[in-house]
N, C-alpha and C positions, 0 to 999 in steps of 0.2 A: 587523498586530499580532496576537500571538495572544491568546484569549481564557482565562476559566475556569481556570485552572493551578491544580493540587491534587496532593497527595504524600498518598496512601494505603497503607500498611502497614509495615511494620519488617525490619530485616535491613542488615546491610553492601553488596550490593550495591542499586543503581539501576537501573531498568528507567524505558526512555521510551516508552512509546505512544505512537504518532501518524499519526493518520487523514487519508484520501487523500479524492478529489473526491466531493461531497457527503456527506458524513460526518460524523459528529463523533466525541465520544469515549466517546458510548452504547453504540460497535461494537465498545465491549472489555468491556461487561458479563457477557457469558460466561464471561470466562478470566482478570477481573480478582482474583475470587477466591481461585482457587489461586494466580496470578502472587503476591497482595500476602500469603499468609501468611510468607513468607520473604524477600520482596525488598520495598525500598521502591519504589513504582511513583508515577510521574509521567504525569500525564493534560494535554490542553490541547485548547484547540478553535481551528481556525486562523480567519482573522478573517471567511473567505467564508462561515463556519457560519448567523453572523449578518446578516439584509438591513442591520439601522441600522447595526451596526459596519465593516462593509463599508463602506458608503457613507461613512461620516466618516472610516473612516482614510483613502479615498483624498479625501476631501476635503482631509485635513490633509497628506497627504503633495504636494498639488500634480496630483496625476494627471491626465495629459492624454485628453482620448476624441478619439482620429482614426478618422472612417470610420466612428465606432459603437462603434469596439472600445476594449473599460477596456484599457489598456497597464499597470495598474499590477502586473500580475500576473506574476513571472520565476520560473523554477527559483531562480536565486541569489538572490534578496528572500528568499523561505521560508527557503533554509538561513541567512541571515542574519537571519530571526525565532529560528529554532531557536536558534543561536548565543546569541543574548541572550538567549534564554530561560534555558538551561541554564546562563550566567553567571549570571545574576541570582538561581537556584537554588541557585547555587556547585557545578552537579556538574561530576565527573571521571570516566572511563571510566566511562560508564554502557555496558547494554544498550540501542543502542534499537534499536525496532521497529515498522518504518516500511511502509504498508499501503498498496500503487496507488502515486499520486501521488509519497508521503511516501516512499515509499522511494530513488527518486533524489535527493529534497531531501536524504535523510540522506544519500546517497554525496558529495553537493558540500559538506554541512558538514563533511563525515569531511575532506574535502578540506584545507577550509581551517581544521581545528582539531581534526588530529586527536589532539589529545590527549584531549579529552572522549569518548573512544569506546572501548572496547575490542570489542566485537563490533559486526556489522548485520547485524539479522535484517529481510532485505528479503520482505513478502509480497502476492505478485502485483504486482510491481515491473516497469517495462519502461521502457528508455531512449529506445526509438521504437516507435509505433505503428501504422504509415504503413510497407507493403510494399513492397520495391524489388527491383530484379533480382537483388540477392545479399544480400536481405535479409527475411527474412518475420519483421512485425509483429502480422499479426491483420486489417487493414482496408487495401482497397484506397484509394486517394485518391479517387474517387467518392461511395466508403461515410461517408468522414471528414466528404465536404464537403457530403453528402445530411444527416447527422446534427447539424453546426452552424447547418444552414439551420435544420431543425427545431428545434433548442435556440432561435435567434434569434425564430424566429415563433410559436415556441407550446412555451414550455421546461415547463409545466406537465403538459402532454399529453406530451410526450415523457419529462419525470422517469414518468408513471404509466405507461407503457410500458416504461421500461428499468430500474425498481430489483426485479420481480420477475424479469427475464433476467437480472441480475446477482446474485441472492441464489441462483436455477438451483432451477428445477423449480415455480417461481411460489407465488403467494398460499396456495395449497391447500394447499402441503408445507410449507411455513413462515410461517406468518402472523404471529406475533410481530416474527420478523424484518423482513420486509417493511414491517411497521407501522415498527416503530424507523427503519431504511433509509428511510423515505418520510417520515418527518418531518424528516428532519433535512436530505432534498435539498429540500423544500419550503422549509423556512424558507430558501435562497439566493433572494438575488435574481437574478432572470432575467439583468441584462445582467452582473452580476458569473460568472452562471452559462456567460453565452455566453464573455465574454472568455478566463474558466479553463479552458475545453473546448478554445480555442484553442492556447492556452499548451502542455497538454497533449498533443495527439493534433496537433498540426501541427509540434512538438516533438523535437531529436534531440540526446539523452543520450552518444549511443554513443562519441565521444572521450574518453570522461573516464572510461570504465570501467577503464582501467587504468593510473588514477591514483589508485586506491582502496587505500590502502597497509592498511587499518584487517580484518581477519578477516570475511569473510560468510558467511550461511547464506540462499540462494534457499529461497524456499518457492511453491508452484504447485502448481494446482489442475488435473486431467487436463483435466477438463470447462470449463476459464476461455475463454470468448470473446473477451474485453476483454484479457489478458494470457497466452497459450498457454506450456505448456513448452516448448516451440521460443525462445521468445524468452529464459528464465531457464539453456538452456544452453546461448544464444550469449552472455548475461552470465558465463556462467562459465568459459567458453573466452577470456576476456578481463580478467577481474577473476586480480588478485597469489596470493588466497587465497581461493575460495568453493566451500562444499560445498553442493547442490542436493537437495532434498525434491519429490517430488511428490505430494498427496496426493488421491487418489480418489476424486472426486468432484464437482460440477458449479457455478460459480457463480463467483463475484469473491469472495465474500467467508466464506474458510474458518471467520474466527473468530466466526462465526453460525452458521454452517452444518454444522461440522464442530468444535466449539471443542475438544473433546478430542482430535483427531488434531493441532492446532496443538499444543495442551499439552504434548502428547508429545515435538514436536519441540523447542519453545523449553526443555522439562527436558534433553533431550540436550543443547542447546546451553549453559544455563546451569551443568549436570553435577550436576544433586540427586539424580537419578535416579530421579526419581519415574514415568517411564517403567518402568523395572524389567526387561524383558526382557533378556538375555544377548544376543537376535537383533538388539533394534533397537539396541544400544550398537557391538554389533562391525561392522551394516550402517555406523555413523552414522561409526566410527572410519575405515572402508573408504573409505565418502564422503569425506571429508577430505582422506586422504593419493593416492587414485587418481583424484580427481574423477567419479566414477562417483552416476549419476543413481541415488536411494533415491526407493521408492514407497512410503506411510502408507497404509493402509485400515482403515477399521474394527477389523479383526480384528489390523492388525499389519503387519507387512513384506509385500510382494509386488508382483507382477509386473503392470501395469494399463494398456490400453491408452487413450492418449491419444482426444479430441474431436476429431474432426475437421467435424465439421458446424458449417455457416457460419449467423451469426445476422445477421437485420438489426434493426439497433440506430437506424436514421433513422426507422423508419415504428411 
């Protein structure tokens, strides 16, 4: 069940945030600002946010634990939280904009209803995790299953380990962030935390990519370990309609990290223009119609070379 649901600001269109594994929806305080002077924005916290609520939905829903692992956790369950969410809101073609996790949930609701959609802005979205001979995800199958052990035996020590490599350049360069990021993986509970990592990163999206009839916009980050540009334009190489953003610089999560280079993008894609440049409108039009990879930096449009350097995310 999802938690917390609030509609903050004014305007004709709808925008849906929605936050990926350990998250909540603290992770759009940066960008909620400018997103809600013009759009109405809908916020939620999904139910793993919280240890009690967790545990009573899957009490109530029946959930069976085999082997240890919650089963109550699917791709298709979330898009069918979503779904009801957004009924019960009464929206229609909203924006939304779905972060890690969130972002394939939203291509399987796009799926199965897509009438409540008009754009997906997917960021640092990935349909597999898990590298194969003709497929590079980010983590070899070792790395996946050194890192659920540790989730399982000690998720505690391993959250305090992995939300400053995922915020990218650690405590020191961004400490607010980190702080926000770290409370919100803490409040999960451990086994709700193991089973979701499962769900996730053992996981594979990739047939259904191009069954996503609904307009996309990738966004990725050069520096993202957890979800590389490799893997957002072999999403695009396969999705009906997606233009791809990469923006420069390091971490999982841009809209902490980088909130204004996000903003930038989601104004192209919403068309306010509050981006403003002649460069980044006619890159963004290019992106569109040629599929061609646009990089975000600081300063604007350019040319940035990708992360290639391996993290380990188990120890």
């Amino acid at each position: 069940m999802y938690l917390n649901p609030r509609i903050v600001g004014c305007g004709e269109r709808t925008l849906v945030l929605a936050h990926g594994y350990g998250g909540s929806q603290a992770i759009w305080d940066k960008v909620l600002p400018h997103l809600s002077r013009t759009n109405k924005v809908l916020l939620f916290d999904w139910d793993f946010s919280s240890t009690a609520a967790a545990a009573a939905a899957a009490a109530a829903e029946g959930a069976e634990e085999e082997d240890g692992e919650n089963s109550y956790y699917t791709f298709s369950r979330f898009a069918d939280e979503l779904v009801a969410l957004m009924d019960e809101m009464k929206l229609r073609g909203a924006v939304y904009v779905g972060h890690s996790m969130a972002g394939m949930v939203g291509c399987i609701a796009s799926i199965k209803r897509p009438d409540l959609f008009t754009h997906l802005v997917l960021v640092g979205a990935s349909p597999r995790y898990m590298n194969s001979e003709d497929y590079e995800g980010g983590f070899d199958e070792p790395e996946i299953e050194a890192m659920l052990s540790r989730i399982s035996s000690d998720f505690r020590g391993w959250a305090e380990d992995f939300v400053p490599l995922a915020i990218g350049g650690g405590a020191d360069d961004h400490p607010s962030s980190v702080e926000v990021l770290a409370r919100s993986f803490f409040a999960m509970d451990p086994r709700v935390a193991h089973g979701l990592a499962r769900m996730i990163f053992l996981g594979d999206q990739r047939t259904l990519l191009s069954d996503v009839v609904v307009p996309c916009t990738l966004v990725h980050v050069s520096g993202d370990f957890v979800a590389p540009p490799c893997v957002g334009r072999y999403m695009q190489a396969r999705m009906r309609a997606a233009a791809m953003y990469t923006i420069d610089s390091v971490g999982h999560f841009p809209q902490l990290v980088t909130p204004d280079e996000l903003l930038g993008i989601l104004d192209l894609v919403l068309g306010s223009g509050a981006a403003g440049e002649e460069e980044e409108a006619t890159a963004a039009a290019k992106a569109e119609t040629s599929n061609e990879v646009v990089v975000v930096s600081s300063g604007g449009l350019a040319d940035a070379p990708e992360s290639k350097g391996r993290i380990d995310v188990a120890t």
